[in-house]
C-alpha positions as CSV (number, residue, x, y, z in Angstrom):
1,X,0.0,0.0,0.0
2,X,1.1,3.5,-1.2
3,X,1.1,6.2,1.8
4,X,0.7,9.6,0.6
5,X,0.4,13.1,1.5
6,X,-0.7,15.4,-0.8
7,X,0.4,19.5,-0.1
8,X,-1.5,21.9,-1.8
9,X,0.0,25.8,-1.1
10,X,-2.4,28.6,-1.4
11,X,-2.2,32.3,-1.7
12,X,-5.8,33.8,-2.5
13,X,-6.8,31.2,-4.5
14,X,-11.2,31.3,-3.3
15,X,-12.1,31.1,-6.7
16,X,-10.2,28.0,-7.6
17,X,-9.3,26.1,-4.0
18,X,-13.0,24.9,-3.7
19,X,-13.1,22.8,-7.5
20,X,-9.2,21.8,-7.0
21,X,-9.6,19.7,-3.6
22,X,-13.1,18.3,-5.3
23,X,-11.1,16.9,-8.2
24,X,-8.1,16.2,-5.6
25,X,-10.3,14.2,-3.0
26,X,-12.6,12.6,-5.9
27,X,-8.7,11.2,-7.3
28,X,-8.0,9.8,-4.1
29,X,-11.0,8.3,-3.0
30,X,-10.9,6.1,-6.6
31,X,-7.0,5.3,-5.9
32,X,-6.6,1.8,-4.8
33,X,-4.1,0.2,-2.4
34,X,-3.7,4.1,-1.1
35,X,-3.7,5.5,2.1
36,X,-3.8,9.7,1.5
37,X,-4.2,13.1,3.3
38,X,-4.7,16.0,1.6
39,X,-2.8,19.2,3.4
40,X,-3.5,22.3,2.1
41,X,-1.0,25.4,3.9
42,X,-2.9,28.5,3.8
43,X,0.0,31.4,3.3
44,X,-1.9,34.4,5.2
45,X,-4.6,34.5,2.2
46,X,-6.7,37.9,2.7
47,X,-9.4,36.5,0.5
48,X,-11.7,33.6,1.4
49,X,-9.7,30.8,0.8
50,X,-9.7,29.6,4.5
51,X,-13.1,29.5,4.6
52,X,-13.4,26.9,1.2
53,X,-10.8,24.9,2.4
54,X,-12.7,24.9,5.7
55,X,-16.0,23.1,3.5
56,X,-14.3,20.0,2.6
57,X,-14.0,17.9,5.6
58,X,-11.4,15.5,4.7
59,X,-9.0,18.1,4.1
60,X,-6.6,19.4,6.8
61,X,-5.9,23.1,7.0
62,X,-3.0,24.4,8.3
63,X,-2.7,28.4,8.6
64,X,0.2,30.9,8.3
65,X,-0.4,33.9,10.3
66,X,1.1,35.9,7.0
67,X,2.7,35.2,3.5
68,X,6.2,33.8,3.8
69,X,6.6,32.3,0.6
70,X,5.2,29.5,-1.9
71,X,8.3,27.4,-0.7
72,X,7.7,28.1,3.2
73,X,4.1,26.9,2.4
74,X,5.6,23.6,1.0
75,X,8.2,23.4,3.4
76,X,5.3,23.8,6.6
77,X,3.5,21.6,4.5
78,X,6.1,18.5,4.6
79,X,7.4,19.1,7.8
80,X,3.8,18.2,9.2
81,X,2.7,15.5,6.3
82,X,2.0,12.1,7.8
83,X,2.8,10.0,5.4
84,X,6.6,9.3,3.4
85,X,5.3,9.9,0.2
86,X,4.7,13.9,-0.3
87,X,3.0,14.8,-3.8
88,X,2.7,18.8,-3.9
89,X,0.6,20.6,-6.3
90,X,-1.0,23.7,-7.0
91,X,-4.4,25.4,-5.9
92,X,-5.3,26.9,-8.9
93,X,-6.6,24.3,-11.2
94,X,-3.9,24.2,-13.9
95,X,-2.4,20.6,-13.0
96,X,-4.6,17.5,-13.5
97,X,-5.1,16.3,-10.1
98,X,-6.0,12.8,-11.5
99,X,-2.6,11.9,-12.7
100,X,-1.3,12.4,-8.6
101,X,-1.8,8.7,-8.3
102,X,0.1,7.6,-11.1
103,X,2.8,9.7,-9.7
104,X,2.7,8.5,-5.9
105,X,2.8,5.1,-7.4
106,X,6.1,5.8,-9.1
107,X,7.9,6.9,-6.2
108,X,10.4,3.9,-4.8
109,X,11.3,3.2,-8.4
110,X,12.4,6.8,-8.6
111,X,13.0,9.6,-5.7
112,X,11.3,12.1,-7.3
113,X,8.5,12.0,-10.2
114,X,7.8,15.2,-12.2
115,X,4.9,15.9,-13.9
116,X,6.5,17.7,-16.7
117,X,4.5,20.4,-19.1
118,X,4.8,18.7,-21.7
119,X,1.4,16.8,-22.3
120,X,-0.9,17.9,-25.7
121,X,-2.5,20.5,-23.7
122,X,-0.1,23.0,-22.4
123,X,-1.5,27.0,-21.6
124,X,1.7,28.5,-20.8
125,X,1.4,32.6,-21.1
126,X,3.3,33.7,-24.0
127,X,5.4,35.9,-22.5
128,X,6.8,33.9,-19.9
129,X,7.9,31.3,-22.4
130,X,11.3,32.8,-23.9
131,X,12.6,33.2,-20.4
132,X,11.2,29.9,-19.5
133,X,13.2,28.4,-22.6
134,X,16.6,29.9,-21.7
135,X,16.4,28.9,-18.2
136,X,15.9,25.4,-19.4
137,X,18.9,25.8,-21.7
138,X,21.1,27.1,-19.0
139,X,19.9,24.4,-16.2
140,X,20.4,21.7,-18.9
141,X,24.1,22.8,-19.7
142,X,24.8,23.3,-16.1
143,X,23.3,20.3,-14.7
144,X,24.8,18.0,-17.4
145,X,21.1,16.7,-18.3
146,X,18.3,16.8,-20.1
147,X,15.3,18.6,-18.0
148,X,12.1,18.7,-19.9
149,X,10.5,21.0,-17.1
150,X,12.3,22.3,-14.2
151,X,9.9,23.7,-12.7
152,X,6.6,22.6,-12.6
153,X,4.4,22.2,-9.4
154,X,2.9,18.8,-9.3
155,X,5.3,16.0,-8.3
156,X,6.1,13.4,-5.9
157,X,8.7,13.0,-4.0
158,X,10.5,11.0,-1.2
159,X,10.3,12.8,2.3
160,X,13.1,12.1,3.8
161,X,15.3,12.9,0.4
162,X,13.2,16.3,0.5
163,X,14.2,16.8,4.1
164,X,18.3,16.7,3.6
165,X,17.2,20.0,1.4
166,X,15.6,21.8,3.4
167,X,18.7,24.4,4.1
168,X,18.5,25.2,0.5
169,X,14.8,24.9,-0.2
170,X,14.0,28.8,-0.9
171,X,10.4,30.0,0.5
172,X,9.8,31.7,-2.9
173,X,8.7,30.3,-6.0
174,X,11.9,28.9,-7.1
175,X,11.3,25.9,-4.6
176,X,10.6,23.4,-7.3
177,X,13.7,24.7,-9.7
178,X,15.9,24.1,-6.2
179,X,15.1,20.6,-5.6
180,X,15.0,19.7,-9.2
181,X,18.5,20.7,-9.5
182,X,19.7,19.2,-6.1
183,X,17.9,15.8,-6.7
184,X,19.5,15.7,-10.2
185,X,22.8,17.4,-9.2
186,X,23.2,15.1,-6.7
187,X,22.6,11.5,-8.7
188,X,19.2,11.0,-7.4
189,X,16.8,9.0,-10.0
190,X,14.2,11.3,-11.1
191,X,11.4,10.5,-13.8
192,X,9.7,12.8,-15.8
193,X,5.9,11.7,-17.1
194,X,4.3,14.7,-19.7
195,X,1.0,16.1,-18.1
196,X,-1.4,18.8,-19.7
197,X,-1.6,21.9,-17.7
198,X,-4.5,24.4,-17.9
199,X,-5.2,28.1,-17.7
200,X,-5.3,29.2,-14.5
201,X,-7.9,30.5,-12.4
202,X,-7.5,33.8,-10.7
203,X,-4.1,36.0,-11.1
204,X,-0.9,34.8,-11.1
205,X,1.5,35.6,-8.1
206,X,4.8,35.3,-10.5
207,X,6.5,38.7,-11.2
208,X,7.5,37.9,-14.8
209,X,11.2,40.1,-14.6
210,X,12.1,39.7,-10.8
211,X,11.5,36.0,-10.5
212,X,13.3,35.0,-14.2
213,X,16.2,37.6,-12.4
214,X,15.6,35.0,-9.2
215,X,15.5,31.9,-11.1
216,X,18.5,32.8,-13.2
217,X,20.5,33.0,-10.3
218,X,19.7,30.9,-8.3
219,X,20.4,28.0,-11.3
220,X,24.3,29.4,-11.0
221,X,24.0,29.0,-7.5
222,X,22.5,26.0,-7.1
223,X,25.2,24.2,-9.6
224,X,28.2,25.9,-7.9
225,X,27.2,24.2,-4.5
226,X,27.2,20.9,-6.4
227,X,28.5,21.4,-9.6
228,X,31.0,24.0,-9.8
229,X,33.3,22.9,-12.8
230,X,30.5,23.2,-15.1
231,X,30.4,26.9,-14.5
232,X,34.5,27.3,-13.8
233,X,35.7,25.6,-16.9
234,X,33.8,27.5,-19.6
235,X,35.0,30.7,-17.8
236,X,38.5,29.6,-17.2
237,X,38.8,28.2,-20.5
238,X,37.8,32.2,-21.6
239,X,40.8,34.1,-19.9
240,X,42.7,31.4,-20.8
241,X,42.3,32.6,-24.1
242,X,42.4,35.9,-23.6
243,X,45.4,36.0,-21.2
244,X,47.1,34.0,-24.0
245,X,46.5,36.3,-26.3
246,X,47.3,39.1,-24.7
247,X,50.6,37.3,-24.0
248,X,51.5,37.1,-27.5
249,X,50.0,40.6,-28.7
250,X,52.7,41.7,-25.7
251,X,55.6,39.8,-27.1
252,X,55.2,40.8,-30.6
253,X,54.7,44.6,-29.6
254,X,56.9,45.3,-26.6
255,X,59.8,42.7,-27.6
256,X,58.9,40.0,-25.0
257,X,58.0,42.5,-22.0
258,X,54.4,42.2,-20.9
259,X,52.1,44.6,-20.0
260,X,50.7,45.5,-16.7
261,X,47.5,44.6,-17.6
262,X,48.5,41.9,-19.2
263,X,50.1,40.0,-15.9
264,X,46.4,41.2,-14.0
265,X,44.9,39.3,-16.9
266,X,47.4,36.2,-16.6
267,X,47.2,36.4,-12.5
268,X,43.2,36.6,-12.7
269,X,42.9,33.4,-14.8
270,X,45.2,31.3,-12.7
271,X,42.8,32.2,-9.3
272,X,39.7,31.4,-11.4
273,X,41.6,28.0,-12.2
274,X,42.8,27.5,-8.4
275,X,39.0,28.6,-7.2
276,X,37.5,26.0,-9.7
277,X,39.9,23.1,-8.2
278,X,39.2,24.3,-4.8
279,X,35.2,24.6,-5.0
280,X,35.0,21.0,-6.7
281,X,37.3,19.6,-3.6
282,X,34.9,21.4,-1.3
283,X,31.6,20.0,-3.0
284,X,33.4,16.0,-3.3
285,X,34.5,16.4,0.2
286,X,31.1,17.2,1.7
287,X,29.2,14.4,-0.5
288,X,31.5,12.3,1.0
């Protein structure tokens, strides 16, 4: 028997919590051979949400006082879940809340199970997709691996893999990016099944130019805590270039005396190689 608990963050979401936990609850209730809670983590909503949460019986509420975060939520969310199984998804009806047990069922197999956006039915706003497709470019070169989505908010996961985390897990939005790359970064199996995802109902909470900024960076981040020759190579490899070149322009101009910008040059690249070689000793020494 599969023991799960399902997490369901919300921020203001009255107008779409009430349909979501119906399809959510309806899901489980069908699921055989599965024991399930449903936890949904209010995040200080000023709206009604508490109140529709508060109509299905089932479902247990627990309350932030006022909003910390989508991560914080998830993070409250699986500190307090019952069960060792933790599928999260979101309150505002664009994930398909009926593909949660095929998910859950995956997990032991795999650590972590991804619904990724990539079903035949996909409403992502248009102008969040560019951004959306470099950050996927960049977290696939980093990572050393193919991610069809790195983001999305329905999965499952182990709990006690999800806990080691925590003291990276952000409380914004970029929760799901984070433990994507530290599952993956960190040689963890992790399964990606294509899921349609819908318009959503109500207003989105994502600040298109500060959280691409946030995501951006914390992608770097994240694969220089695990990762770190993947970002020190490529720019080593660059000054090494351009201190070699420098070199020669010198020898050919000033008959074999270099410039004083030249040795900065020279002196810079050979700390970026010494930081690399450090930072990767550092990252193999802690995983060990």
């Amino acid at each position: 028997m599969t023991s799960v608990s399902v997490i369901v963050p919300a921020y203001n979401e009255a107008s779409a919590i009430g349909p979501t936990l119906q399809d959510i609850c309806r899901t489980l209730e069908s699921a055989e051979n599965t024991e399930c809670e449903v936890v949904v983590v209010d995040d200080g909503s000023t709206d009604d949400t508490c109140e529709r949460v508060q109509n299905h019986d089932s479902v247990r509420l627990i309350r932030h006082r006022y909003n910390k975060g989508y991560g914080a939520a998830l993070k409250t969310g699986i500190r307090q879940a019952k069960h060792d199984v933790i599928v999260i998804i979101d309150a505002d009806g664009t994930y398909p809340p009926e593909r949660i047990p095929e998910l859950a069922n995956q997990v032991g197999a795999y650590d972590m199970v991804v619904g990724a956006r990539t079903g035949d039915e996909v409403h992502v706003p248009f102008i969040r997709r560019p951004a959306k497709w470099m950050l996927n470019r960049l977290a696939n070169y980093l990572s050393g691996q193919r991610i069809p989505d790195l983001n999305s908010g329905l999965r499952a996961f182990k709990r006690d893999i999800a806990m080691k985390f925590f003291r990276l897990l952000p409380s914004g939005f970029s929760f799901t990016t984070t433990i994507t790359l530290a599952m993956l970064t960190n040689d963890y199996n992790v399964l990606y099944v294509p899921i349609n995802y819908y318009e959503r109902t109500g207003n989105s909470k994502i600040n298109p130019i500060r959280d691409t900024v946030s995501f951006f960076s914390l992608v770097t981040r994240m694969i220089l805590s695990f990762k770190p020759l993947r970002v020190f190579v490529p720019l080593a490899a660059v000054f090494l270039l351009l201190s070699g070149g420098k070199v020669i322009y010198d020898i050919n101009a000033y008959d074999f005396h270099l410039a004083t910008s030249t040795v900065v040059l020279v002196t810079l690249t050979f700390q970026i190689i010494v930081l690399g070689l450090i930072a990767d000793l550092i990252v193999s020494l802690h995983k060990d």
